[in-house]
C-alpha positions as CSV (number, residue, x, y, z in Angstrom):
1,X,41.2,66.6,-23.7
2,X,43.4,66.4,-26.9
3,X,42.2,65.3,-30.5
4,X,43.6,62.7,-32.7
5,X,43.8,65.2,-35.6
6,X,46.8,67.5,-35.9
7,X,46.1,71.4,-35.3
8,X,47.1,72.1,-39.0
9,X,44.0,69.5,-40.2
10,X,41.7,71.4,-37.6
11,X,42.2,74.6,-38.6
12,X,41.8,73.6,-42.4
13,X,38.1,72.2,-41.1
14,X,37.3,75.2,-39.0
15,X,37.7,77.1,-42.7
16,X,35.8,74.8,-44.7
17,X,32.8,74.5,-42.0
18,X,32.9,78.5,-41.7
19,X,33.3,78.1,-46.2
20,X,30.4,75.8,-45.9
21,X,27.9,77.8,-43.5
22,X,28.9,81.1,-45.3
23,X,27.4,79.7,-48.4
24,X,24.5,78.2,-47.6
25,X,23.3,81.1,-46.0
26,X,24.2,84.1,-48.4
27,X,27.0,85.3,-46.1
28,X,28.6,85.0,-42.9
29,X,32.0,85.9,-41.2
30,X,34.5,84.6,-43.8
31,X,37.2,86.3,-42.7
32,X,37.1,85.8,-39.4
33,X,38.0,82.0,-40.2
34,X,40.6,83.1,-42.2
35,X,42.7,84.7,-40.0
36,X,42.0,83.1,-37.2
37,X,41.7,79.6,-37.4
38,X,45.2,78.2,-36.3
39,X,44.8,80.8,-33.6
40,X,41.8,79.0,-32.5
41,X,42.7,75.3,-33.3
42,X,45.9,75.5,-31.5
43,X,44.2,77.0,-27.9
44,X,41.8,74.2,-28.5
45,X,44.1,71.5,-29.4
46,X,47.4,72.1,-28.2
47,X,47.7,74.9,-25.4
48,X,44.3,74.9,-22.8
49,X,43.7,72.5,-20.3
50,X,40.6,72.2,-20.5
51,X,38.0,69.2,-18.7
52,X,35.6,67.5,-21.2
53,X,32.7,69.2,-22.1
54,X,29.9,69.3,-19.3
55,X,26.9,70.3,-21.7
56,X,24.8,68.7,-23.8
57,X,26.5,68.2,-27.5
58,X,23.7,69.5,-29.3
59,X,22.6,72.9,-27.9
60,X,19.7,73.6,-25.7
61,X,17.9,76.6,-26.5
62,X,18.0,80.1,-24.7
63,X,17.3,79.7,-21.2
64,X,16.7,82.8,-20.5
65,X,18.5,85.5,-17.9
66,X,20.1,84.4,-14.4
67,X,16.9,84.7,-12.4
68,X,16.1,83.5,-9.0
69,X,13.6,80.2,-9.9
70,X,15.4,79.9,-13.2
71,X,17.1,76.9,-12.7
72,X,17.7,76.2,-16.3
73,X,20.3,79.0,-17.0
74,X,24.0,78.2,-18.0
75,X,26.8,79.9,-19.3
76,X,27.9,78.3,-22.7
77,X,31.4,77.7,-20.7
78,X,30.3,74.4,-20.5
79,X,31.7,73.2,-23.7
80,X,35.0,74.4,-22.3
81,X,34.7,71.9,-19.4
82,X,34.2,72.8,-15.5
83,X,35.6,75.8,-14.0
84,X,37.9,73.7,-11.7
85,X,41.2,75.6,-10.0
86,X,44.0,73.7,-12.1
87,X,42.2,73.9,-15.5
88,X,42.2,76.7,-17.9
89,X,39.6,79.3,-18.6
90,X,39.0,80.5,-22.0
91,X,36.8,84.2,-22.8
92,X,36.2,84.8,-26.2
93,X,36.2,88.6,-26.5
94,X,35.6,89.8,-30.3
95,X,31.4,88.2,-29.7
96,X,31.4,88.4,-34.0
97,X,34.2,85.8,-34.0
98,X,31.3,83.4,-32.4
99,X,31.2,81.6,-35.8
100,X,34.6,80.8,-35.6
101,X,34.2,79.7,-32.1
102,X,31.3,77.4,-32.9
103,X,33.3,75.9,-35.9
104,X,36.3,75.3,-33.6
105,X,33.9,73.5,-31.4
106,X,32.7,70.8,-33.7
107,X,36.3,70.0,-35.1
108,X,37.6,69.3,-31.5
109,X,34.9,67.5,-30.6
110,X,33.3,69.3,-28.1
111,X,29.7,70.6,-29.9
112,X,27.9,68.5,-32.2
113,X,27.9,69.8,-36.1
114,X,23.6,69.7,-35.7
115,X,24.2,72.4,-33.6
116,X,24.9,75.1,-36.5
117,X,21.5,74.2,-37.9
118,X,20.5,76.6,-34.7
119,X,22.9,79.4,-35.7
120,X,21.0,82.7,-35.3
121,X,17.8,80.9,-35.4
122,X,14.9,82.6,-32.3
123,X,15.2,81.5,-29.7
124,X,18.2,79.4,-29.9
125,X,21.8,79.8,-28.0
126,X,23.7,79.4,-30.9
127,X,23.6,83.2,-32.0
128,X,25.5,85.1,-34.6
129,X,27.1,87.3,-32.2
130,X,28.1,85.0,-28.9
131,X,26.6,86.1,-26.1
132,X,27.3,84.1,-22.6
133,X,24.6,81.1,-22.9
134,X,26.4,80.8,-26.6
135,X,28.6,77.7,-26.6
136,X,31.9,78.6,-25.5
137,X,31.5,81.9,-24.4
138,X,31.6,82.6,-20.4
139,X,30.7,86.3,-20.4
140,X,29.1,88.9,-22.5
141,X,31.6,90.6,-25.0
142,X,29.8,91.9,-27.1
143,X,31.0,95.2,-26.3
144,X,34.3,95.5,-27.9
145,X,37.2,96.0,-25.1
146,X,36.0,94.2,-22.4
147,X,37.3,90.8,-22.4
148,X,41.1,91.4,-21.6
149,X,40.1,93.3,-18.6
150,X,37.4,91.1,-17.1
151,X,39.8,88.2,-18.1
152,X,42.2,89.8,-15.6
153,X,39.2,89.9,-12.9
154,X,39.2,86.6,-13.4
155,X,42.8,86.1,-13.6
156,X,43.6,87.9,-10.2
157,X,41.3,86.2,-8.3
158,X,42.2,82.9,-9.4
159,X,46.0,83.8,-8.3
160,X,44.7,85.1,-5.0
161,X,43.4,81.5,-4.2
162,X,46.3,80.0,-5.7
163,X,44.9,78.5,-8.0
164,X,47.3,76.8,-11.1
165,X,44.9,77.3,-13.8
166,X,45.7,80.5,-16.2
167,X,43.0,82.6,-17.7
168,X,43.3,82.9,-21.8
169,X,41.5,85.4,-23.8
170,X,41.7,85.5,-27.3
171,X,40.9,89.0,-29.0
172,X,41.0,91.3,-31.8
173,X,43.4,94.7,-32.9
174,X,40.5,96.2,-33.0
175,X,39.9,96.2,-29.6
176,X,42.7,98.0,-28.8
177,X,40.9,101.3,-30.3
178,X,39.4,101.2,-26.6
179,X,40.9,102.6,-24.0
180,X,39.9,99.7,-21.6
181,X,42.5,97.5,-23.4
182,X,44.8,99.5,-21.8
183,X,43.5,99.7,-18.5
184,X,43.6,95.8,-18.2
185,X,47.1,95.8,-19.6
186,X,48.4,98.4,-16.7
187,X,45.8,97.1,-14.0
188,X,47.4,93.2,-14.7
189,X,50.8,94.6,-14.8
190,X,50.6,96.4,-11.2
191,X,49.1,93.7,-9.4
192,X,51.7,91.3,-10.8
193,X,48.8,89.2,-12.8
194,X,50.9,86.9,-14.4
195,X,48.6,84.0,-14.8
196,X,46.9,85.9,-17.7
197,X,47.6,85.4,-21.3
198,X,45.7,86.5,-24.5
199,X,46.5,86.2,-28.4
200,X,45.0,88.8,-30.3
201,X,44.1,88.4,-34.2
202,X,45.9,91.2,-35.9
203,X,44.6,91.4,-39.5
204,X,44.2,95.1,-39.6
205,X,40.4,95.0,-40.0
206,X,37.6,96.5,-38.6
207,X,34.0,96.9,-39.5
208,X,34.3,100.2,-41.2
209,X,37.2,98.6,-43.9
210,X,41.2,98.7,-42.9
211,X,41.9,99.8,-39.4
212,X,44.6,102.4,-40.5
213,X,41.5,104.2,-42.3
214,X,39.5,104.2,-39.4
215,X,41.7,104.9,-36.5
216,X,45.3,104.4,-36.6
217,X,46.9,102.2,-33.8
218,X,50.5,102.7,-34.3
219,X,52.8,100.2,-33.2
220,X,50.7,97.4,-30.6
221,X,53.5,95.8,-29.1
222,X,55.4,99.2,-28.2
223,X,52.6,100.1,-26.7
224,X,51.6,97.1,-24.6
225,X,55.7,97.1,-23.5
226,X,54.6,100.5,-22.3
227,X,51.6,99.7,-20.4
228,X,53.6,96.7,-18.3
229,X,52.9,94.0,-20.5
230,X,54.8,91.7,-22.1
231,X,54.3,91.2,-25.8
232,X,55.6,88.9,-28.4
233,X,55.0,89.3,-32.3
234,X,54.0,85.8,-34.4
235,X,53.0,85.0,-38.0
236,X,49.1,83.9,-37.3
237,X,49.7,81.3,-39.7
238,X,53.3,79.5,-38.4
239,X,52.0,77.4,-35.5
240,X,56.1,77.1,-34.6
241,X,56.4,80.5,-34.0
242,X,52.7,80.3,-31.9
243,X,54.4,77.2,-29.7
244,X,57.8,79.5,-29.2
245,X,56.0,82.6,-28.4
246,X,53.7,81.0,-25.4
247,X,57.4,80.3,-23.5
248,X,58.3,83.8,-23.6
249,X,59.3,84.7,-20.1
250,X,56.6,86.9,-18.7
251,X,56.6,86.8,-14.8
252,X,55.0,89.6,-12.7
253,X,52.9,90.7,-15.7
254,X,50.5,89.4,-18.7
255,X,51.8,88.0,-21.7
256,X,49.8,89.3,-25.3
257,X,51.1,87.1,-28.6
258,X,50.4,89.5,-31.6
259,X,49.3,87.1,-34.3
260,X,49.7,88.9,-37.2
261,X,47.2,87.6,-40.0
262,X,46.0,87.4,-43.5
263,X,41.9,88.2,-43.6
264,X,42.5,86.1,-47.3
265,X,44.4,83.0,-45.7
266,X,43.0,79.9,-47.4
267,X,40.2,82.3,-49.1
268,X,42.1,84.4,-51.9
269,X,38.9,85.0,-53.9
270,X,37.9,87.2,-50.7
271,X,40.6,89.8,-52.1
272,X,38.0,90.9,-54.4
273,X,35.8,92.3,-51.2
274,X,38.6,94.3,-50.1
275,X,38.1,96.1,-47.9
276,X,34.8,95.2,-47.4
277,X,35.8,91.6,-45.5
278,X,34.2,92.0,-41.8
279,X,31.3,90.5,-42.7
280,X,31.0,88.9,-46.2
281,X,27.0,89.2,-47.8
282,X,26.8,88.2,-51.0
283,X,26.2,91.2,-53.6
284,X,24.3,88.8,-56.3
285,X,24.1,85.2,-57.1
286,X,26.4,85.5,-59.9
287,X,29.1,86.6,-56.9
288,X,28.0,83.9,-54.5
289,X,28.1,81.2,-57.1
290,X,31.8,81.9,-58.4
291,X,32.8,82.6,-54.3
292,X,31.6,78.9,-53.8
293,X,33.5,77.6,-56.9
294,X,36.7,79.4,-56.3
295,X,37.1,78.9,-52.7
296,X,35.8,75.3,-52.8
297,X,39.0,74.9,-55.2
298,X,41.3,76.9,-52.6
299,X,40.3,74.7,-49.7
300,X,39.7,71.5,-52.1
301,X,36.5,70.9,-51.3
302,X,33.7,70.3,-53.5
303,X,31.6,73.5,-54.3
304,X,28.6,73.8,-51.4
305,X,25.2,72.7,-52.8
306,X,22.7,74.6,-51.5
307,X,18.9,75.9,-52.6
308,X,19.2,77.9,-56.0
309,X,22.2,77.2,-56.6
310,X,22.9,77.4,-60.5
């Protein structure tokens, strides 16, 4: 399933939706969609096979837990398409990014746009942080560090069968403060997992403010090399160097692109939060009203009109 629009144009709507949603409700995960929307446009647009969605465009709403009698539970993998051997699988791991996700979504085509109006509304699927009956998540992640490695569950077991479909995750730096990242990365490198490949957003921020304040990771892709993997550095932002990096010879083990990103990209004005960026509440409305005006301008757009608005 590929869209008509080029990967550049999607990621430019995945910002402005984000930009949009942000707005209207006080705050939201700006930078998020800064960093990571070619990330997500070109696994979306370019790189997954994935089957056409198999759920309904407009979200249904939380269907409760897998229960014997409850016939109404799904995983929100259906807006990825069926989990059919030669097609891809995709696991979202950083759950906070589910914003992003949803944004990607509606500019492929695969989730209507009414479905935002049920963003982290009770009792609806469509929550702030994904969970797996969120639209295209598969699992629960919302513990950071445990989506490479139950990626490479997946991933191994899919190789087993023989099946041609890889297993894609896409995470966060910040994930590899846990020491389960690593575990997946040996685990998928002794069992000769090479149908697994993730891109991880590196823009050096964590909740706290600037990773290096927080905890220190050192050099990533020494470390991955270490660990078995095989690990190629990109510019988040150079969709060339994304399409390149993908080819990078890898057999026998898992291969990680480090995309390394701006938390600002297409948002400049969010300088001024620095390094308060993970997740973005306006401080007044004097703050909100000048973010909508300046970053409006940045992703030329008109500013967002929304209730009290001055």
């Amino acid at each position: 399933m590929r869209n008509e629009r080029s990967t550049e144009e999607i990621a430019l709507g995945i910002r402005r939706r984000v930009f949009e949603h942000a707005i209207r409700n006080n705050g939201g995960y700006l930078s998020q969609a800064c960093s990571a929307a070619e990330q997500m446009a070109w696994l979306y647009n370019e790189e997954l096979n994935l089957g056409a969605p198999t759920l309904p465009m407009v979200p249904g709403p939380f269907a409760g837990v897998p229960a014997r009698g409850n016939d109404a539970y799904r995983t929100g993998a259906g807006y990825n398409g069926p989990a059919e051997p030669e097609l891809d699988r995709l696991f979202i791991a950083p759950a906070h990014y589910a914003l992003v996700a949803y944004a990607t979504l509606i500019e492929v085509g695969r989730m209507a746009p009414e479905g935002l109006d049920m963003f982290n509304k009770d009792g609806s699927s469509v929550e702030m942080i994904g969970a797996e009956h969120s639209p295209g998540m598969e699992v629960h992640n919302g513990t950071l560090g445990i989506g490479l490695s139950t990626a490479a569950g997946l991933a191994w077991g899919r190789k087993r069968r023989g099946e041609p479909g890889r297993t894609w995750v896409f995470m966060s730096d910040g994930e590899v403060q846990e020491g389960q990242t690593w575990e997946a990365i040996a685990a998928a490198a002794h069992h000769r997992i090479d149908n697994l490949y993730a891109i991880m957003d590196v823009n050096r921020q964590q909740c706290d403010g600037a990773m290096s304040s927080v905890m220190d990771v050192g050099d990533i892709k020494s470390k991955i090399e270490q660990f078995g993997g095989v690990a190629v550095r990109v510019d988040a932002h150079k969709l060339d160097q994304i399409r390149e990096a993908v080819k990078t010879p890898h057999r026998g083990k898992p291969l990680i692109i480090l995309a390394n990103s701006s938390p600002f990209r297409g948002m400049p004005s969010l300088q001024l939060r620095f390094p308060g960026l993970h997740y973005v509440r306006f401080r007044s409305e004097k703050e909100r009203s000048g973010m909508n005006r300046e970053i409006a301008r940045s992703l030329r757009v008109d500013p967002v009109a929304y209730e009290g608005a001055h």
